[in-house]
C-alpha positions as CSV (number, residue, x, y, z in Angstrom):
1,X,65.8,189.0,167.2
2,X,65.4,187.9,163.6
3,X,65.8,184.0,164.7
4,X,63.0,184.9,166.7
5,X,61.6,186.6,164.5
6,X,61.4,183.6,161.5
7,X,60.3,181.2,164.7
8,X,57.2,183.2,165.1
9,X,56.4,183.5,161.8
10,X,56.9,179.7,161.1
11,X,54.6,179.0,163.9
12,X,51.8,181.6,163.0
13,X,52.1,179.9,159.0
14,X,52.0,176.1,160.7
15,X,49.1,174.5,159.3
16,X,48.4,172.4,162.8
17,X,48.4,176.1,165.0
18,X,46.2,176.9,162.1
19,X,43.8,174.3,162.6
20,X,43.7,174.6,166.4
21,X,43.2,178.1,166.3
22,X,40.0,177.7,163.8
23,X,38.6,175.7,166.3
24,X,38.0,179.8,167.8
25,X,35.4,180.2,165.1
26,X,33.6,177.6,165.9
27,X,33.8,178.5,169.6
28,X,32.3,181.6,168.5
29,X,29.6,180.3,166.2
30,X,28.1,178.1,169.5
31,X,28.0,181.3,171.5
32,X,26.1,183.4,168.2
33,X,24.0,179.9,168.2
34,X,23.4,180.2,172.1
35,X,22.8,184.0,172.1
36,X,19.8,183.9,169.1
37,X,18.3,180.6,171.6
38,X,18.2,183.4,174.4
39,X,16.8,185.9,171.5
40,X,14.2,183.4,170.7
41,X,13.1,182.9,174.4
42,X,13.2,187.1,174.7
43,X,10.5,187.7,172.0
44,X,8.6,184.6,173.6
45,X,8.4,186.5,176.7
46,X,10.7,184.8,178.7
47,X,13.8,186.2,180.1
48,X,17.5,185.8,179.5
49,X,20.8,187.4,179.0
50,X,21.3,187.6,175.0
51,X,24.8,188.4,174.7
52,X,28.1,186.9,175.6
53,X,28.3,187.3,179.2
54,X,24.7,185.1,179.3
55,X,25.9,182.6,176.5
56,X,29.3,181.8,178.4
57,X,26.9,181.4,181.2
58,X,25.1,178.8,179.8
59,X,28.2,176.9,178.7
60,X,28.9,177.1,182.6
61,X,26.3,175.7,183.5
62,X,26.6,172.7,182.2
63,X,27.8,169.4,183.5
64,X,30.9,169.9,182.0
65,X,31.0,173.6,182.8
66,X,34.6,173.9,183.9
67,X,36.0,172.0,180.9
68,X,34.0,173.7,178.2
69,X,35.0,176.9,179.9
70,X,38.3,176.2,179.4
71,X,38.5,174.3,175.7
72,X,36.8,177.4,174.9
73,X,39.0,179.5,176.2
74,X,42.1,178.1,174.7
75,X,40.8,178.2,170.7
76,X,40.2,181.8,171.0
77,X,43.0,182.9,172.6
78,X,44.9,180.5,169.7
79,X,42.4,182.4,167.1
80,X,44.0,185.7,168.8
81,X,47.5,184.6,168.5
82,X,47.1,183.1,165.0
83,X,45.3,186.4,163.6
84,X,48.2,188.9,165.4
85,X,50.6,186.8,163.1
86,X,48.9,187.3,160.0
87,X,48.8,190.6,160.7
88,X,52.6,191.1,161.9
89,X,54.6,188.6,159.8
90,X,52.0,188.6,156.7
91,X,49.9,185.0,155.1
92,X,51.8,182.1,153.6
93,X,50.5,183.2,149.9
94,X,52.1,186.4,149.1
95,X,48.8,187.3,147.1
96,X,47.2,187.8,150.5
97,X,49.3,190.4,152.0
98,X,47.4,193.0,151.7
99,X,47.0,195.9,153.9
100,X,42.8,195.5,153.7
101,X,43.9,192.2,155.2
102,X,46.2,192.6,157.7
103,X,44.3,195.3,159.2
104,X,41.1,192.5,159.3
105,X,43.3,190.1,161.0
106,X,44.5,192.6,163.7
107,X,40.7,193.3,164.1
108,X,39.9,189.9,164.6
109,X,42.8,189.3,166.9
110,X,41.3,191.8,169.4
111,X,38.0,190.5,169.1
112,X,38.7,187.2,170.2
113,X,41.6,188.1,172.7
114,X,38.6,190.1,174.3
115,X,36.5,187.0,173.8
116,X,39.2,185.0,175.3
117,X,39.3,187.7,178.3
118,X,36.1,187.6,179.0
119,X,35.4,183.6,179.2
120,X,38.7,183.5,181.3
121,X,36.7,186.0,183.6
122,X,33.8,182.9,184.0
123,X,36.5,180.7,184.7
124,X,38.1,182.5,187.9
125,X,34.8,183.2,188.9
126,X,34.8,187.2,188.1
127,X,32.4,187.1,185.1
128,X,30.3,190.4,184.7
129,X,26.9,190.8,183.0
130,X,28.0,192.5,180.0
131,X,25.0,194.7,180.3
132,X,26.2,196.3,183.6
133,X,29.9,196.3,182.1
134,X,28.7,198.3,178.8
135,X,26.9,200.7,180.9
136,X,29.6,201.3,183.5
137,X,32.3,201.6,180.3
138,X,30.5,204.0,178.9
139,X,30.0,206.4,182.2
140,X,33.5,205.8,182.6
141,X,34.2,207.1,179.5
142,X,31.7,210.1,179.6
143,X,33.5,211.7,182.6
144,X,37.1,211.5,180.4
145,X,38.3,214.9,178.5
146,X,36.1,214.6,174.7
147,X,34.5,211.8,176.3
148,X,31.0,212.1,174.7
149,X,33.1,212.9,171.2
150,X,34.6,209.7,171.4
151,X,31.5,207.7,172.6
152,X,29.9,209.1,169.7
153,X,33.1,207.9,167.6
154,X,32.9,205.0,169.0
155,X,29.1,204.1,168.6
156,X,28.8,205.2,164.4
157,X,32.2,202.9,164.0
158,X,30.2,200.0,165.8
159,X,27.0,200.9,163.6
160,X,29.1,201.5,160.3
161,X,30.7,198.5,160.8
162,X,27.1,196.6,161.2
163,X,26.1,197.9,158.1
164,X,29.7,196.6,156.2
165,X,28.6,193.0,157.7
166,X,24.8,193.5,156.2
167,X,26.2,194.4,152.7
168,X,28.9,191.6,153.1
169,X,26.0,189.4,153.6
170,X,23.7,190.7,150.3
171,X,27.0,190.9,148.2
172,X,27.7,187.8,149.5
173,X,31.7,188.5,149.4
174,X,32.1,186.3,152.1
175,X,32.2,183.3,149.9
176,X,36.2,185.0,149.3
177,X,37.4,183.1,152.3
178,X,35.6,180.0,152.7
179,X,36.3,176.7,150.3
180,X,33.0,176.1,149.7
181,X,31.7,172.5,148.9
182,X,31.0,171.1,145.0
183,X,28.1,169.3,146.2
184,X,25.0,171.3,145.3
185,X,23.2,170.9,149.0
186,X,26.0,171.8,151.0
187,X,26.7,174.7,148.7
188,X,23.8,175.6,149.5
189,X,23.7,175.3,152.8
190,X,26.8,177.6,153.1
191,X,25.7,180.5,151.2
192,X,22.6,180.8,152.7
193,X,23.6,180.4,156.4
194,X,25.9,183.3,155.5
195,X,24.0,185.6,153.9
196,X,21.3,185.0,156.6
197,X,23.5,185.2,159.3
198,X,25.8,188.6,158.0
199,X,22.3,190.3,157.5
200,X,21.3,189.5,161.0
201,X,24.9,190.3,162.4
202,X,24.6,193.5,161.0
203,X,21.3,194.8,162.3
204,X,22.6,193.9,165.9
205,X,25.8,195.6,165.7
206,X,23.9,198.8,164.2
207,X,21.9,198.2,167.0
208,X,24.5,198.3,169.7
209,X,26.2,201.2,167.9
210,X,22.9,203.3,167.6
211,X,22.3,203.0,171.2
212,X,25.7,204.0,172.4
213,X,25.8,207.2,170.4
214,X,22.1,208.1,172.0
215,X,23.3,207.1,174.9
216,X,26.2,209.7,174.7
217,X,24.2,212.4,173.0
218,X,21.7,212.2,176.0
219,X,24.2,211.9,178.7
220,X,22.2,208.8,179.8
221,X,25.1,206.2,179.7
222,X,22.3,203.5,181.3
223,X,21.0,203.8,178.2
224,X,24.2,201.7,176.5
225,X,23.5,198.3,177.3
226,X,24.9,196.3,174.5
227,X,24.0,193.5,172.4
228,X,21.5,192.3,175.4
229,X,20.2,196.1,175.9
230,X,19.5,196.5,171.8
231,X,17.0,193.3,171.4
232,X,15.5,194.4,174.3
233,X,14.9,197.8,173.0
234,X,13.9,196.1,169.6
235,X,11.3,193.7,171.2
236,X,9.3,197.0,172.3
237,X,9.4,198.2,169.1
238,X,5.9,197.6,167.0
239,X,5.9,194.3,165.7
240,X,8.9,194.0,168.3
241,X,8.6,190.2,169.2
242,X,8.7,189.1,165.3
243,X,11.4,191.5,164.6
244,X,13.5,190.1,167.9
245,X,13.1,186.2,166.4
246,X,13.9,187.1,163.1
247,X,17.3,188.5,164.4
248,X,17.8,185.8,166.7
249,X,17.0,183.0,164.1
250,X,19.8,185.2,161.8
251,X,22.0,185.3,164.9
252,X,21.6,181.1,165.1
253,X,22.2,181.5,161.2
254,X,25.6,183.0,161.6
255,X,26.8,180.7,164.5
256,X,25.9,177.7,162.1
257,X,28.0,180.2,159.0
258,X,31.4,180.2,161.6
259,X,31.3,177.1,162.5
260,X,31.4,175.5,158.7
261,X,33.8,178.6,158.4
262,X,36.1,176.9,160.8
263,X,35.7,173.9,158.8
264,X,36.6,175.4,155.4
265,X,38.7,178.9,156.2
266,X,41.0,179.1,153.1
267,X,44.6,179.7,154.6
């Protein structure tokens, strides 16, 4: 077991799994990129899925569908596996084994082993509008002992957390992971795409998390529709259309921000 053990770590601290795995941010910047150029065409008046399920659809669509599909595929579930190490077997500097950390990396290793999941879905052919799957998760969940209790749970964490990526973004604490460039442009360029981008981040995940605890509080579970569902709702708000584009253009913002974050991710 401990042989093991040291194999797994020495493979979760190997700097070539490291850089594959980044390649999963920037897997999940084009998606944030693709999902604010649905938002854009929303607030137009056109239609669109803007949220995962319609972003990975795009990516299918295209000539090389099948092959992005699964490149895709393989960096976030790499992204997973690389995060569940840091936050099993600890980071190579000892300075970074914290428990703040750890805890991050776990977070991230479920978000893009769900991410993973749900691209894998595309590629066997079972991929489910993520509007319809919020919707039926959350009547599932209503009919469950304390199920409104934990909706509600479940809804303020998704809104709290929206609001820790919108202070992360005016605080600008971001900058803690990233090795960010000595030229003056590209410094920039990286601050600003962040800042932008957490904001934006932020507003949609409160968003999302607002309309789930309604959504419970009503007993109207078609009423949690996710990311897609919330700029929808937002667009017939007053001034909705301008609002929508400024949260898409911030949503394009932190696509660009993860993609130079798989570029220059300390580790």
């Amino acid at each position: 077991m401990r042989k093991a053990a040291d194999v797994a770590e020495e493979a979760a601290n190997s700097r070539t799994f490291a850089a594959v795995a980044r390649a999963g941010y920037a897997v999940s910047g084009l998606l944030h990129v693709l999902i604010g150029v649905i938002a854009v065409q929303l607030a137009v008046g056109r239609g669109g899925e803007a949220d995962v399920s319609g972003a990975v659809t795009e990516l299918a669509n295209k000539p090389a569908g099948p092959f992005l599909l699964w490149a895709c595929f393989a960096a976030c579930a790499a992204l997973a596996l690389w995060q569940l190490g840091n936050a099993i077997l600890g980071y190579r500097n000892a300075s970074d084994n914290k428990l703040t950390k750890r805890l991050s990396a776990l977070g991230q290793a479920l978000v893009f082993a769900a991410l993973a999941a749900t691209i894998m879905s595309f590629v066997v052919g079972q991929g489910q509008n993520s509007r319809e799957s919020s919707s039926d998760f959350t009547v599932t969940l209503m009919k469950a002992p304390f199920g409104v209790f934990l909706l509600v749970a479940i809804g303020a964490g998704v809104a709290i957390t929206g609001i820790v990526f919108a202070v992360r973004g005016f605080r600008q604490t971001f900058t803690k992971d990233l090795s960010l460039s000595s030229s003056q442009a590209v410094h920039k360029f990286q601050l600003w795409v962040g800042v932008v981008g957490y904001i934006a981040k932020g507003i949609a995940l409160f968003l999302v998390g607002l309309l789930v605890v309604i959504a419970a509080v009503r007993a109207q579970p078609e009423q949690s529709t996710g990311l897609d569902g919330s700029l929808k709702a937002l667009r017939e708000q007053p001034y909705g259309p301008y609002l929508l584009a400024a949260v898409a253009l911030g949503l394009i913002s932190y696509g660009l921000f993860l993609m130079v974050k798989a570029r220059t991710l300390r580790t």
